[in-house]
PQR file with spaces between the fields and no chain letter, atoms N, CA, C, O and H, PARSE charges and radii, in Angstrom:
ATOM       1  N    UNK     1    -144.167  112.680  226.252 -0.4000 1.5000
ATOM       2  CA   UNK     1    -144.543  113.836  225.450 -0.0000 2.0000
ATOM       3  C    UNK     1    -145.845  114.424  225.973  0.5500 1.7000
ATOM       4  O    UNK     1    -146.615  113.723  226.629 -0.5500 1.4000
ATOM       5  N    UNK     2    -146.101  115.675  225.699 -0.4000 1.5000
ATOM       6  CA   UNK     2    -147.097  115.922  226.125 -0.0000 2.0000
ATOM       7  C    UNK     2    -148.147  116.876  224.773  0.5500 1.7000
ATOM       8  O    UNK     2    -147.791  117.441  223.738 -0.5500 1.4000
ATOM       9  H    UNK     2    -145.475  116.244  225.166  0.4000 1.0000
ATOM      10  N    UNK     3    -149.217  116.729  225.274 -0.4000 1.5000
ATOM      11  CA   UNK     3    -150.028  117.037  224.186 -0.0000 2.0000
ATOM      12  C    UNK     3    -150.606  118.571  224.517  0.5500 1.7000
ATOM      13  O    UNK     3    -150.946  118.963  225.634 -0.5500 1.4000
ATOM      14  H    UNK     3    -149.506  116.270  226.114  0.4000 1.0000
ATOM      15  N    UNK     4    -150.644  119.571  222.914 -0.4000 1.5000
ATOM      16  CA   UNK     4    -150.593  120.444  222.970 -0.0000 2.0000
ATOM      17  C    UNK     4    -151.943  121.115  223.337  0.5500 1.7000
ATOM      18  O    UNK     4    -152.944  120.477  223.012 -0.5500 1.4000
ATOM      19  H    UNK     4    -150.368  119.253  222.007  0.4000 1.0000
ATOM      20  N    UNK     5    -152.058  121.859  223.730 -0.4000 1.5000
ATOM      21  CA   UNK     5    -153.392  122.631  224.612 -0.0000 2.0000
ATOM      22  C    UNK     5    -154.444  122.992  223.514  0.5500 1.7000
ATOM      23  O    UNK     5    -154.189  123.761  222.587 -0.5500 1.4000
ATOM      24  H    UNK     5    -151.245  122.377  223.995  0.4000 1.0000
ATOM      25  N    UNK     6    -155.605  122.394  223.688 -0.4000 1.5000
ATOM      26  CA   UNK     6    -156.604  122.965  222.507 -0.0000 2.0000
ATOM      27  C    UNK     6    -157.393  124.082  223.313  0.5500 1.7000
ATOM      28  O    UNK     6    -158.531  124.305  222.899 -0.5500 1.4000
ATOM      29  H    UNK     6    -155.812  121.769  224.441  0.4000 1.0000
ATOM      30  N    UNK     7    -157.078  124.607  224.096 -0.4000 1.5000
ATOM      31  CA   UNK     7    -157.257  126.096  224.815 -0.0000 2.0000
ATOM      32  C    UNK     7    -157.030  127.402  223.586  0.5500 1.7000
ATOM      33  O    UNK     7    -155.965  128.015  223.642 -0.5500 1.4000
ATOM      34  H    UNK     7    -156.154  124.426  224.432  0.4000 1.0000
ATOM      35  N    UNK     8    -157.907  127.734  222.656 -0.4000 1.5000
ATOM      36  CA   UNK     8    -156.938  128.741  221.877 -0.0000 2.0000
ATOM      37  C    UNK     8    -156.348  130.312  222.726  0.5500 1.7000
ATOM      38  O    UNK     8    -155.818  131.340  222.307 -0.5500 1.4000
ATOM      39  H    UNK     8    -158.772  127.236  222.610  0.4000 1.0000
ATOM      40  N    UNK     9    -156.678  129.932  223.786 -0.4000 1.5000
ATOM      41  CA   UNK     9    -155.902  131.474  224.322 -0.0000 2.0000
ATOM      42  C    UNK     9    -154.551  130.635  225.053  0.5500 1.7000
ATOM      43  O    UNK     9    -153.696  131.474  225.340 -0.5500 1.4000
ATOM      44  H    UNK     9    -157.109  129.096  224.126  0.4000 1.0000
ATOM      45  N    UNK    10    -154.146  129.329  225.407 -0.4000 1.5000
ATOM      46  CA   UNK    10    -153.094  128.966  226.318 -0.0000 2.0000
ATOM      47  C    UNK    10    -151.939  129.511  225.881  0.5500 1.7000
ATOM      48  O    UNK    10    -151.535  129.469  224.719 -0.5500 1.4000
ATOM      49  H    UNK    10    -154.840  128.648  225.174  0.4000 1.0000
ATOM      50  N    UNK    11    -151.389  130.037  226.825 -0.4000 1.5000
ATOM      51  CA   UNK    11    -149.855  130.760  226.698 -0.0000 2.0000
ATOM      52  C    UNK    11    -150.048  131.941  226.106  0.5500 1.7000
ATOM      53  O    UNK    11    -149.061  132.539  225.678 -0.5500 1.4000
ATOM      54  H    UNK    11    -151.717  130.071  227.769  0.4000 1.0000
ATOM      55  N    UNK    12    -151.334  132.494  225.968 -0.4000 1.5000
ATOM      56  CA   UNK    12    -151.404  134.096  225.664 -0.0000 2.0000
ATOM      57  C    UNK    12    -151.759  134.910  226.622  0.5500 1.7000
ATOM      58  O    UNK    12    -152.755  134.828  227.340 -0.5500 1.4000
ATOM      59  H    UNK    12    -152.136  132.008  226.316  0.4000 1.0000
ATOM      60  N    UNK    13    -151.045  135.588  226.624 -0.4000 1.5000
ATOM      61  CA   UNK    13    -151.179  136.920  227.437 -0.0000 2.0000
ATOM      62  C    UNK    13    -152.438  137.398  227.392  0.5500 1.7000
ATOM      63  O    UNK    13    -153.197  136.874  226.577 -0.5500 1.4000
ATOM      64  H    UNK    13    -150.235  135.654  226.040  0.4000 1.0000
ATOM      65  N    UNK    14    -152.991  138.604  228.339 -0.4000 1.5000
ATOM      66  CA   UNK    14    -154.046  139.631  228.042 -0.0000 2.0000
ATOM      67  C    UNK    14    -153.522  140.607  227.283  0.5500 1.7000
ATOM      68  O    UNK    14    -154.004  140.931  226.197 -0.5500 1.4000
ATOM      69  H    UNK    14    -152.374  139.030  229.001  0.4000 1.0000
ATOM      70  N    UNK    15    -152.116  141.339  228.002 -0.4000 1.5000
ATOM      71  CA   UNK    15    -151.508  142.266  227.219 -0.0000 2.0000
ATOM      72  C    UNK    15    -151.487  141.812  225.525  0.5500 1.7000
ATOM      73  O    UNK    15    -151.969  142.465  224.599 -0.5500 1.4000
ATOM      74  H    UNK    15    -151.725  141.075  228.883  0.4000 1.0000
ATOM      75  N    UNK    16    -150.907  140.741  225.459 -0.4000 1.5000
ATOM      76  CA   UNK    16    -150.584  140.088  223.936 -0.0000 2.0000
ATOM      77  C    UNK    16    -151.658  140.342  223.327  0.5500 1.7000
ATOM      78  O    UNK    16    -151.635  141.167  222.414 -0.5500 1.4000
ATOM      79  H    UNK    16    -150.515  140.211  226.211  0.4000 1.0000
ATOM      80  N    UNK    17    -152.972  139.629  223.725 -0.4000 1.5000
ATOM      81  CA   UNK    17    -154.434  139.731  223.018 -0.0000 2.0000
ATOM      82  C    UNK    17    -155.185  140.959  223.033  0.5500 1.7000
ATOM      83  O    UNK    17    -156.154  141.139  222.296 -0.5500 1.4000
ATOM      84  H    UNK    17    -152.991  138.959  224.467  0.4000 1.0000
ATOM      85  N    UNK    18    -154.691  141.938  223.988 -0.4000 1.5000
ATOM      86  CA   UNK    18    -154.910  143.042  223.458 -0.0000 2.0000
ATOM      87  C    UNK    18    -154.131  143.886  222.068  0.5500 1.7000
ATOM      88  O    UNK    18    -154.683  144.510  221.162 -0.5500 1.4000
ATOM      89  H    UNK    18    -153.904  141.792  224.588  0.4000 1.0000
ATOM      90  N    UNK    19    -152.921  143.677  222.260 -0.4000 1.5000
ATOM      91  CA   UNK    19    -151.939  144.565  221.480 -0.0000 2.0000
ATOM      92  C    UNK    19    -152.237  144.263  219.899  0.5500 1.7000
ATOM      93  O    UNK    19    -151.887  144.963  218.949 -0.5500 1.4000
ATOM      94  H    UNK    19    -152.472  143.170  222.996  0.4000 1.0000
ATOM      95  N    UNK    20    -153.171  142.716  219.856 -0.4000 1.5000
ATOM      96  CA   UNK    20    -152.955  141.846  218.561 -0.0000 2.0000
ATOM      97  C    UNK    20    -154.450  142.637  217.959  0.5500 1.7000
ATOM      98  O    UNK    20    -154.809  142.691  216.783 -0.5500 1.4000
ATOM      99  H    UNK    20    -153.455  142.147  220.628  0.4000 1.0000
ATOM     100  N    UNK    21    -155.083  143.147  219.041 -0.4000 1.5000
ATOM     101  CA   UNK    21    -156.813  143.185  218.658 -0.0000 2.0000
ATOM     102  C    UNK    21    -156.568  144.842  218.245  0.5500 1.7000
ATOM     103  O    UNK    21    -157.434  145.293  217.495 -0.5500 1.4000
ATOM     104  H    UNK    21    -154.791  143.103  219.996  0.4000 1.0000
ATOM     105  N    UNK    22    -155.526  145.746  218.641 -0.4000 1.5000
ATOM     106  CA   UNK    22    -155.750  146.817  218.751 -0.0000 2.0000
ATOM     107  C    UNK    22    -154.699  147.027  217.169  0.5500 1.7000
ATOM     108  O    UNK    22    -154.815  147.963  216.378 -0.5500 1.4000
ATOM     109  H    UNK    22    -154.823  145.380  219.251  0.4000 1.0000
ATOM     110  N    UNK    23    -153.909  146.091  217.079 -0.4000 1.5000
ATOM     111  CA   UNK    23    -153.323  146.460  215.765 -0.0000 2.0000
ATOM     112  C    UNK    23    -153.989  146.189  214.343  0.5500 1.7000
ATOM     113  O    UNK    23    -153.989  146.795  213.272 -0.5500 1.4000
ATOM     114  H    UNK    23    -153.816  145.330  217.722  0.4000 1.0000
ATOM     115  N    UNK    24    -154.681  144.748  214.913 -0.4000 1.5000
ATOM     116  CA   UNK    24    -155.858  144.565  213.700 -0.0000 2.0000
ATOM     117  C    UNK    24    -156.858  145.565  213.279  0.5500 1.7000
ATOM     118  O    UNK    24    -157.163  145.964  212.155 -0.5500 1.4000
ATOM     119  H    UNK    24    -154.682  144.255  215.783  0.4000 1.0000
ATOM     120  N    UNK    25    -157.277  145.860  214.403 -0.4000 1.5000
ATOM     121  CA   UNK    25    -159.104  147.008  214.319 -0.0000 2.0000
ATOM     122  C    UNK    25    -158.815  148.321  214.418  0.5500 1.7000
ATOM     123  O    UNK    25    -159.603  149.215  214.108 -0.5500 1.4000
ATOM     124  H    UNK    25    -157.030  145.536  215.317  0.4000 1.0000
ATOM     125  N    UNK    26    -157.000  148.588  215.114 -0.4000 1.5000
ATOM     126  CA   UNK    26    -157.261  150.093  216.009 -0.0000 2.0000
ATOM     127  C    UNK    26    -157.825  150.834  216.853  0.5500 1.7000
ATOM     128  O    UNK    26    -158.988  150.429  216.861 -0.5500 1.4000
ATOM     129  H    UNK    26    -156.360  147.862  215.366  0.4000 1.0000
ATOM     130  N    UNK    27    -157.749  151.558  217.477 -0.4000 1.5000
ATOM     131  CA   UNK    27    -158.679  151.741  218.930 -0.0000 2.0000
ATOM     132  C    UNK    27    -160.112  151.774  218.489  0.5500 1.7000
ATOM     133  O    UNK    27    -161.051  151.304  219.131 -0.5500 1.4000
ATOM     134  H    UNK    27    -156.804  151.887  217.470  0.4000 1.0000
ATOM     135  N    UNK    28    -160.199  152.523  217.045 -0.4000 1.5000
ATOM     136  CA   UNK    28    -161.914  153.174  217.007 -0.0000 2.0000
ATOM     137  C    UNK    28    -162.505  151.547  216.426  0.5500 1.7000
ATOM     138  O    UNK    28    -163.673  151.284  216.713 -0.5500 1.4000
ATOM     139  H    UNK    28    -159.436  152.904  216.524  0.4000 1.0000
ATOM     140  N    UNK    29    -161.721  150.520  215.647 -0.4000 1.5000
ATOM     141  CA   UNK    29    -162.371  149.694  215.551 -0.0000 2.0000
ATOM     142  C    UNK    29    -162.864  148.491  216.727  0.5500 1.7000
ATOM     143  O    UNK    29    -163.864  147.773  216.718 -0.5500 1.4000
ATOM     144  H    UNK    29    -160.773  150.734  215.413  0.4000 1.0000
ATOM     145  N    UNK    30    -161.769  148.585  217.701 -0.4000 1.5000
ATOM     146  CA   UNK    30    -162.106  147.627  218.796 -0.0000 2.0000
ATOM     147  C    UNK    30    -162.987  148.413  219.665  0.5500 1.7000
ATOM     148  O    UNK    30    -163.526  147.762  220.560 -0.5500 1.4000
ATOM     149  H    UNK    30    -160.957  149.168  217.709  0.4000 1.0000
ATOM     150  N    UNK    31    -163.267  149.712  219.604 -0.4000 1.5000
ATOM     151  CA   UNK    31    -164.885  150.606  220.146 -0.0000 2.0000
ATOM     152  C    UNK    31    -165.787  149.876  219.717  0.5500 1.7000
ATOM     153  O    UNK    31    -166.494  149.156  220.422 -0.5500 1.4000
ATOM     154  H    UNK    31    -162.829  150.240  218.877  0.4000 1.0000
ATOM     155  N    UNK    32    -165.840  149.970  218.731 -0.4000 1.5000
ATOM     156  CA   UNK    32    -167.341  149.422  217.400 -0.0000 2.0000
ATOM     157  C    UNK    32    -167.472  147.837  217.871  0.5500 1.7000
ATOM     158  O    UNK    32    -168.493  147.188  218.098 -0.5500 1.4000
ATOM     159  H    UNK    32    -165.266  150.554  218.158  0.4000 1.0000
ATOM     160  N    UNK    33    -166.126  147.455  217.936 -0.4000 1.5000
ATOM     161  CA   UNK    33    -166.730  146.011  218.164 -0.0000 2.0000
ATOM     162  C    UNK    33    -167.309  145.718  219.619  0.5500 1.7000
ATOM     163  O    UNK    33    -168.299  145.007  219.788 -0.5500 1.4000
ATOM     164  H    UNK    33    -165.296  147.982  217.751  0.4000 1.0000
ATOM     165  N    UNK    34    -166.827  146.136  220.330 -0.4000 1.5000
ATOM     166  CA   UNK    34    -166.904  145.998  222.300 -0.0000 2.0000
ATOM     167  C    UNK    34    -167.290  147.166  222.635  0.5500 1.7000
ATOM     168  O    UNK    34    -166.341  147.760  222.124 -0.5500 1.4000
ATOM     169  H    UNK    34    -166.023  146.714  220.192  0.4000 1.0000
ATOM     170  N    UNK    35    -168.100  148.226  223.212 -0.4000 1.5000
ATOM     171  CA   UNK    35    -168.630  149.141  223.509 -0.0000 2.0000
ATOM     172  C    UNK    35    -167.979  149.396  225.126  0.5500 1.7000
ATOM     173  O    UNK    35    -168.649  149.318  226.156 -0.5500 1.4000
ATOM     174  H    UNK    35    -168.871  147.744  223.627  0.4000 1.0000
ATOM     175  N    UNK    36    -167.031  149.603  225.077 -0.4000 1.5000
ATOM     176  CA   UNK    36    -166.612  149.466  226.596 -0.0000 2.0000
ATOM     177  C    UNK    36    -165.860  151.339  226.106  0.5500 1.7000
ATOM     178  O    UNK    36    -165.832  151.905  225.014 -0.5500 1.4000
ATOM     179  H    UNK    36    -166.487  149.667  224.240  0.4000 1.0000
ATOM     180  N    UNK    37    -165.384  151.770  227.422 -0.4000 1.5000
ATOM     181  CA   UNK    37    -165.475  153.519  227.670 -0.0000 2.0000
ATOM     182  C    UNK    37    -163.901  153.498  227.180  0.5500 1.7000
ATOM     183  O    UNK    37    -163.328  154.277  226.418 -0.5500 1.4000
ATOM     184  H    UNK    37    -165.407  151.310  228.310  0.4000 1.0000
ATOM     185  N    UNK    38    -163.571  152.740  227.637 -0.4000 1.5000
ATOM     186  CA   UNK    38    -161.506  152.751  228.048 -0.0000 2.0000
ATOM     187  C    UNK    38    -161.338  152.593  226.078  0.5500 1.7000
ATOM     188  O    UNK    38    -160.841  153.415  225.308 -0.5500 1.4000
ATOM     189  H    UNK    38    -164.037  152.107  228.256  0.4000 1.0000
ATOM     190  N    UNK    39    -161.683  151.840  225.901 -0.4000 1.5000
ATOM     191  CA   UNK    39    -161.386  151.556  224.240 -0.0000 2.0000
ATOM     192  C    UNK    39    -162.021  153.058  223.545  0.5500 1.7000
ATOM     193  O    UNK    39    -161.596  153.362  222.430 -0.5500 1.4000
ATOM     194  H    UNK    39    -162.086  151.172  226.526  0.4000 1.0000
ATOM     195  N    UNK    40    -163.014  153.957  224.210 -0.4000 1.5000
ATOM     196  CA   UNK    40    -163.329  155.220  223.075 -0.0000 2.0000
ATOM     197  C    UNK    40    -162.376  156.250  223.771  0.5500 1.7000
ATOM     198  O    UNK    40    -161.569  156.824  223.040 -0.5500 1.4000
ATOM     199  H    UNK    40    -163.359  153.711  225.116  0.4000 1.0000
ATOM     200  N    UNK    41    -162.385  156.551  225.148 -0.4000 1.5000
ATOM     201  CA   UNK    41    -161.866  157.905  225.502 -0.0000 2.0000
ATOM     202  C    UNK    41    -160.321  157.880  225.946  0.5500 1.7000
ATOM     203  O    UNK    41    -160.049  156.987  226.749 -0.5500 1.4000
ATOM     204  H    UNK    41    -163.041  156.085  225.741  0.4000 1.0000
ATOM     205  N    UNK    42    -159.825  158.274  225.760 -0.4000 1.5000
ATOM     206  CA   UNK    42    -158.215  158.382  225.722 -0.0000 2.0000
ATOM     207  C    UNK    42    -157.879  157.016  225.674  0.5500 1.7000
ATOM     208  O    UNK    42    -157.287  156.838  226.739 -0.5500 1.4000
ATOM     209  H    UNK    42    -160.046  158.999  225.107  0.4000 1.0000
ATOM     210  N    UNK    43    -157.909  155.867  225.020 -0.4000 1.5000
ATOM     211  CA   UNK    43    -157.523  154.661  224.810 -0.0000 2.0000
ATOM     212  C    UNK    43    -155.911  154.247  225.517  0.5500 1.7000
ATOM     213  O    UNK    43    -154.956  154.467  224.772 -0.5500 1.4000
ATOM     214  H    UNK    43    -158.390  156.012  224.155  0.4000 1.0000
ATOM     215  N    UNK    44    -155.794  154.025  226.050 -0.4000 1.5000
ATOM     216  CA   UNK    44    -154.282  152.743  226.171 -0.0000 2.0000
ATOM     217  C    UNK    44    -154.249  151.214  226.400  0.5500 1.7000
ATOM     218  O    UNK    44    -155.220  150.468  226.532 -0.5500 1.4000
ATOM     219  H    UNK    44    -156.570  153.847  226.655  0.4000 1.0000
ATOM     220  N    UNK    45    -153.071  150.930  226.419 -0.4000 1.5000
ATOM     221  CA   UNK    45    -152.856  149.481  226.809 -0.0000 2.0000
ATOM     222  C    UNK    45    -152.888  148.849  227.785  0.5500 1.7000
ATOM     223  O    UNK    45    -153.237  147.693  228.020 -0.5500 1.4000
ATOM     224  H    UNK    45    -152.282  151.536  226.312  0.4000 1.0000
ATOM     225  N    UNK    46    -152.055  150.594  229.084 -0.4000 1.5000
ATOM     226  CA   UNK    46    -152.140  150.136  230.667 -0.0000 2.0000
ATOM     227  C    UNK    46    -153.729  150.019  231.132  0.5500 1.7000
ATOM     228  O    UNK    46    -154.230  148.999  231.606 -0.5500 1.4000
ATOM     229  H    UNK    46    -151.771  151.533  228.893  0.4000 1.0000
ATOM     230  N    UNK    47    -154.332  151.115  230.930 -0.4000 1.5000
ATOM     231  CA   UNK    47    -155.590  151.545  231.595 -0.0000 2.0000
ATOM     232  C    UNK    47    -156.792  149.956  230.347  0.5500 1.7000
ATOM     233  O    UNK    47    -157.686  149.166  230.651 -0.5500 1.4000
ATOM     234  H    UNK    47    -153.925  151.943  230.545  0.4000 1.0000
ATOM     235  N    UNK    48    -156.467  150.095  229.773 -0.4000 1.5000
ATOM     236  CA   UNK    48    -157.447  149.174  229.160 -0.0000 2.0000
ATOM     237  C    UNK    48    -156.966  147.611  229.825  0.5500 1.7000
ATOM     238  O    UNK    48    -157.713  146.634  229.790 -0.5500 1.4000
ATOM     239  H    UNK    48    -155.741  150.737  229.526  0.4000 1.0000
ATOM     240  N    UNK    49    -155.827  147.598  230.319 -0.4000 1.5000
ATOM     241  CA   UNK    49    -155.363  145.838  230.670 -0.0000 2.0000
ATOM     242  C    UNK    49    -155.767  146.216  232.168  0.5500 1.7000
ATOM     243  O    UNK    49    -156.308  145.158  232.490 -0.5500 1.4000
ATOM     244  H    UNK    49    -155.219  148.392  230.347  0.4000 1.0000
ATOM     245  N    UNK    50    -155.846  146.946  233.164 -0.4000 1.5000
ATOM     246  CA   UNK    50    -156.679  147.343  234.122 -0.0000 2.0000
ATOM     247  C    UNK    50    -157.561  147.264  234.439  0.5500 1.7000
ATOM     248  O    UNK    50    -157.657  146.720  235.539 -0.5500 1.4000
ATOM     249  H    UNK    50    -155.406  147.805  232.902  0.4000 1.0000
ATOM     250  N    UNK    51    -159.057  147.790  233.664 -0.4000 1.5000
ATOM     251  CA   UNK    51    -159.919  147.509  233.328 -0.0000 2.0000
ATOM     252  C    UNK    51    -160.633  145.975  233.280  0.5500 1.7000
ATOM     253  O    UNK    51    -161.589  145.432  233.834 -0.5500 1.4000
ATOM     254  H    UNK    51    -158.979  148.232  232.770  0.4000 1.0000
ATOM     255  N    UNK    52    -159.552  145.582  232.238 -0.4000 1.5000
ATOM     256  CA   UNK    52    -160.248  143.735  231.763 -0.0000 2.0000
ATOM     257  C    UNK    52    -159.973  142.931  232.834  0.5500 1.7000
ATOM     258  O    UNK    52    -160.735  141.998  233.086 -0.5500 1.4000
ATOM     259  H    UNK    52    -158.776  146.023  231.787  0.4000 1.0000
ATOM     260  N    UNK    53    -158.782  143.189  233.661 -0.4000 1.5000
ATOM     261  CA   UNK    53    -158.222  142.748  234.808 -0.0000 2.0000
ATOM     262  C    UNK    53    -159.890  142.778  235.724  0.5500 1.7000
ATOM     263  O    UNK    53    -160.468  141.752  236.082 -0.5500 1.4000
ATOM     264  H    UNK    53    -158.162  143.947  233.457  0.4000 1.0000
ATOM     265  N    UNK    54    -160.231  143.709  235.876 -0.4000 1.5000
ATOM     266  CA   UNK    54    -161.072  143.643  237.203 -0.0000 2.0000
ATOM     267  C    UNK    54    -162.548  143.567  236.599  0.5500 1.7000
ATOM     268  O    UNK    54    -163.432  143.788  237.426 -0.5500 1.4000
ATOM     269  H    UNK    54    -159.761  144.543  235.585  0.4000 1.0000
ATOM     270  N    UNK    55    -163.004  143.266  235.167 -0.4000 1.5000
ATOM     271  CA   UNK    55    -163.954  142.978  234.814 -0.0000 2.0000
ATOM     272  C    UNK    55    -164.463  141.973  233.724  0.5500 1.7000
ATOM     273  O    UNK    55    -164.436  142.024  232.495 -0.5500 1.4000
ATOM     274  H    UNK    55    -162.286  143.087  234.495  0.4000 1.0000
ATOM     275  N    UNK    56    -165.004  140.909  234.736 -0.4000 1.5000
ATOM     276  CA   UNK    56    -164.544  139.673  234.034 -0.0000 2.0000
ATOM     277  C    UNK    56    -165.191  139.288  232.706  0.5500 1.7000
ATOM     278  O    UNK    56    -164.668  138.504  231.913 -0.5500 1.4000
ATOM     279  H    UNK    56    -165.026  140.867  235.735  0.4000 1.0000
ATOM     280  N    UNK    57    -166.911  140.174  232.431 -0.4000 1.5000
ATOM     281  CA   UNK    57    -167.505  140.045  231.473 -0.0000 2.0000
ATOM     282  C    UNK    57    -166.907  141.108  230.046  0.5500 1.7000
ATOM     283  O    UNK    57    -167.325  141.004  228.893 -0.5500 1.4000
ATOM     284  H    UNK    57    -167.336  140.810  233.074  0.4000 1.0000
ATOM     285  N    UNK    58    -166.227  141.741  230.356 -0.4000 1.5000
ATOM     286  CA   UNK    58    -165.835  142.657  229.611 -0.0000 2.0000
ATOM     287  C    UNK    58    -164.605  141.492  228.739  0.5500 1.7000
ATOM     288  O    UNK    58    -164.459  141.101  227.581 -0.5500 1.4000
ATOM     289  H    UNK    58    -165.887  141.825  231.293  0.4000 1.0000
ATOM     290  N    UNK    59    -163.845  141.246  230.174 -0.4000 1.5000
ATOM     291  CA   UNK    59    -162.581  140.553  229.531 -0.0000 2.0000
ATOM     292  C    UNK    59    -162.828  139.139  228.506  0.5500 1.7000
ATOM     293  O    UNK    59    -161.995  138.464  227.902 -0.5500 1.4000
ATOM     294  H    UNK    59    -163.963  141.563  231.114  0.4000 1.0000
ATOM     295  N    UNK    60    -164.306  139.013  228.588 -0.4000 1.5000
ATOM     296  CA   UNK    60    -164.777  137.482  228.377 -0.0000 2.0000
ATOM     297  C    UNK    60    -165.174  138.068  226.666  0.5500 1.7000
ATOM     298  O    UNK    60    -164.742  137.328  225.782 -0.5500 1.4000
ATOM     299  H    UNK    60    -164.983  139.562  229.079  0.4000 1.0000
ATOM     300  N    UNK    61    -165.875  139.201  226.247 -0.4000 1.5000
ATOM     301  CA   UNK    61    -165.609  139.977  224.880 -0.0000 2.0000
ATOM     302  C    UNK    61    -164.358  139.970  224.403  0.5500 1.7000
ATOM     303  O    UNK    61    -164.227  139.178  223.470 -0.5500 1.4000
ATOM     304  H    UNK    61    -166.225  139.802  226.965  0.4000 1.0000
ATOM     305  N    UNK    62    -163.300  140.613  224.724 -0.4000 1.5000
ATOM     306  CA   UNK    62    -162.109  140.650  224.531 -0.0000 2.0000
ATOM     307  C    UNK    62    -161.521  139.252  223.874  0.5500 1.7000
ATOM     308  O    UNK    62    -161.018  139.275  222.751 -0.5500 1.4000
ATOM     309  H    UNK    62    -163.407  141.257  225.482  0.4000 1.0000
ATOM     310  N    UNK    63    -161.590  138.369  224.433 -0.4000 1.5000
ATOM     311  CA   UNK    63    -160.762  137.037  224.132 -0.0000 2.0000
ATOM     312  C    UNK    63    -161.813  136.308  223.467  0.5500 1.7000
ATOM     313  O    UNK    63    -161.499  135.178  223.095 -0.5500 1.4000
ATOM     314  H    UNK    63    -161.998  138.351  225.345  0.4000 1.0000
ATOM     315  N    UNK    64    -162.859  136.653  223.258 -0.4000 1.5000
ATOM     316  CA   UNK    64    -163.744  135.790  222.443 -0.0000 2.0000
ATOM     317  C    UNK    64    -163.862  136.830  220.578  0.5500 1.7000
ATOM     318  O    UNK    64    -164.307  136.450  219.495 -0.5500 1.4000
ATOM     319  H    UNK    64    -163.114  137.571  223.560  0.4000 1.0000
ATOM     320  N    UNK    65    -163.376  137.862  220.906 -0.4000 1.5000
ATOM     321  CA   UNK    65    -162.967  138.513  219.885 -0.0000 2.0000
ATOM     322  C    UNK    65    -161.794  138.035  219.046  0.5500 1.7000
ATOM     323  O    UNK    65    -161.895  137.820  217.838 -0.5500 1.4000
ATOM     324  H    UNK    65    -163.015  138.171  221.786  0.4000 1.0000
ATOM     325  N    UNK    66    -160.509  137.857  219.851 -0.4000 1.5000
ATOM     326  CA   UNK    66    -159.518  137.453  219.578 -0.0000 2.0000
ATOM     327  C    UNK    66    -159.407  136.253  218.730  0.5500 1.7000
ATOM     328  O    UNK    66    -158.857  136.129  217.636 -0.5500 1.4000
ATOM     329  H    UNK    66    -160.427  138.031  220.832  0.4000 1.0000
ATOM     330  N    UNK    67    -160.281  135.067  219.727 -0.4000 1.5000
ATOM     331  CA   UNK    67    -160.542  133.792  219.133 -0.0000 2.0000
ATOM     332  C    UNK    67    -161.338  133.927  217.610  0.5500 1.7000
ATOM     333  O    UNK    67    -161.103  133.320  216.566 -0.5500 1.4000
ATOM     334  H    UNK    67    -160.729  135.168  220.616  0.4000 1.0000
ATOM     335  N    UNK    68    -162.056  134.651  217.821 -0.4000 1.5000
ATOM     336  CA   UNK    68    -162.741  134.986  216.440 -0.0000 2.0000
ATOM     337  C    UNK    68    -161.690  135.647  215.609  0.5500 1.7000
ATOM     338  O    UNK    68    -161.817  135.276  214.442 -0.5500 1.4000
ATOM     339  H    UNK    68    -162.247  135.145  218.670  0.4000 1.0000
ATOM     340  N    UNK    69    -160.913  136.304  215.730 -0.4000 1.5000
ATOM     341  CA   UNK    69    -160.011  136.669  214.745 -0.0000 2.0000
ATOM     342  C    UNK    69    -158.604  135.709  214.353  0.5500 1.7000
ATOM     343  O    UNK    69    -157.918  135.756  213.331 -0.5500 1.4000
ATOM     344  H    UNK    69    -160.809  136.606  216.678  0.4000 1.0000
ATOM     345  N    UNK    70    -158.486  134.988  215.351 -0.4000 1.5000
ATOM     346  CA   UNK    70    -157.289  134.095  215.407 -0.0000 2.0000
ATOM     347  C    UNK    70    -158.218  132.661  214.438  0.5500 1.7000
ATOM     348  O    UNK    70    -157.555  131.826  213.822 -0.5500 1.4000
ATOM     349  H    UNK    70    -159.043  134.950  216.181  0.4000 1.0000
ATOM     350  N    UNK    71    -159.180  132.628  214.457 -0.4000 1.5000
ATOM     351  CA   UNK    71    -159.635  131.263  213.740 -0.0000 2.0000
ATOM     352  C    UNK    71    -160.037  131.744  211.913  0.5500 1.7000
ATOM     353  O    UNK    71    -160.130  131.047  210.903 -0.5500 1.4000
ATOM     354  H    UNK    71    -159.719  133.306  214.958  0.4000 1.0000
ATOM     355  N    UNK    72    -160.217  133.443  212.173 -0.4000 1.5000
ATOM     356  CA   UNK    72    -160.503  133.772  210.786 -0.0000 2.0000
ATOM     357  C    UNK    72    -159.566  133.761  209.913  0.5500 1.7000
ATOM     358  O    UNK    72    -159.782  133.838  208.703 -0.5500 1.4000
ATOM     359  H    UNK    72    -160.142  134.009  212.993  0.4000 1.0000
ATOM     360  N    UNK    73    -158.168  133.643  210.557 -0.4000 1.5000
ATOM     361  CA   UNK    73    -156.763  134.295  210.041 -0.0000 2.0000
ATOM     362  C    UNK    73    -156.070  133.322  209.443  0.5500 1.7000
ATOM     363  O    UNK    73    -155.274  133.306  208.505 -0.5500 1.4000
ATOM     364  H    UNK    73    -157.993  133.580  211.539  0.4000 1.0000
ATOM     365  N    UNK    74    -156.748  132.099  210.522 -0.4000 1.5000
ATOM     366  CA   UNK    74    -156.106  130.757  210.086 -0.0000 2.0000
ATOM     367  C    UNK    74    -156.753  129.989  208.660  0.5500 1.7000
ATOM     368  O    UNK    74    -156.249  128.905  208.367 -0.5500 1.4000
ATOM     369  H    UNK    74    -157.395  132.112  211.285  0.4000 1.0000
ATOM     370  N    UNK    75    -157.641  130.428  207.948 -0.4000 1.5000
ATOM     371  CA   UNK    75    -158.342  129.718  207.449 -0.0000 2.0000
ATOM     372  C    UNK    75    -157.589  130.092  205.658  0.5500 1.7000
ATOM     373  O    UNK    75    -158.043  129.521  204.666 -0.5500 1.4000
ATOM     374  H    UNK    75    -158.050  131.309  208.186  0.4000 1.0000
């Protein structure tokens, strides 16, 4: 047997952890939270998973957001 990953992002996507952050907050709320350009001016999913792709401190907000919302949800 094997034991399950205490990684809370393992087996999640970027796309996924975006789509989950943008349905919770909405674009103008995931602005407010992360100050990044792609999340205020014409917002998407492609151009914003682009973005996190090639910037690793940005992407390191992103999933530490997530985790913060995935541990609030659980409680």
């Amino acid at each position: 047997m094997t034991t399950p990953s205490k990684d809370p992002l393992h087996g999640v996507t970027l796309q996924r952890i975006l789509e989950v952050l943008v349905e919770h907050y909405q674009w103008t709320g995931l602005a407010e939270r992360i100050d990044i350009r792609c999340f205020k001016s014409d917002p998407s999913i492609k151009s914003s998973l682009t973005f996190l792709r090639k910037t690793p401190w940005a992407r390191e907000k992103v999933e530490a957001l997530y985790i913060r919302l995935q541990r609030g949800a659980s409680r």
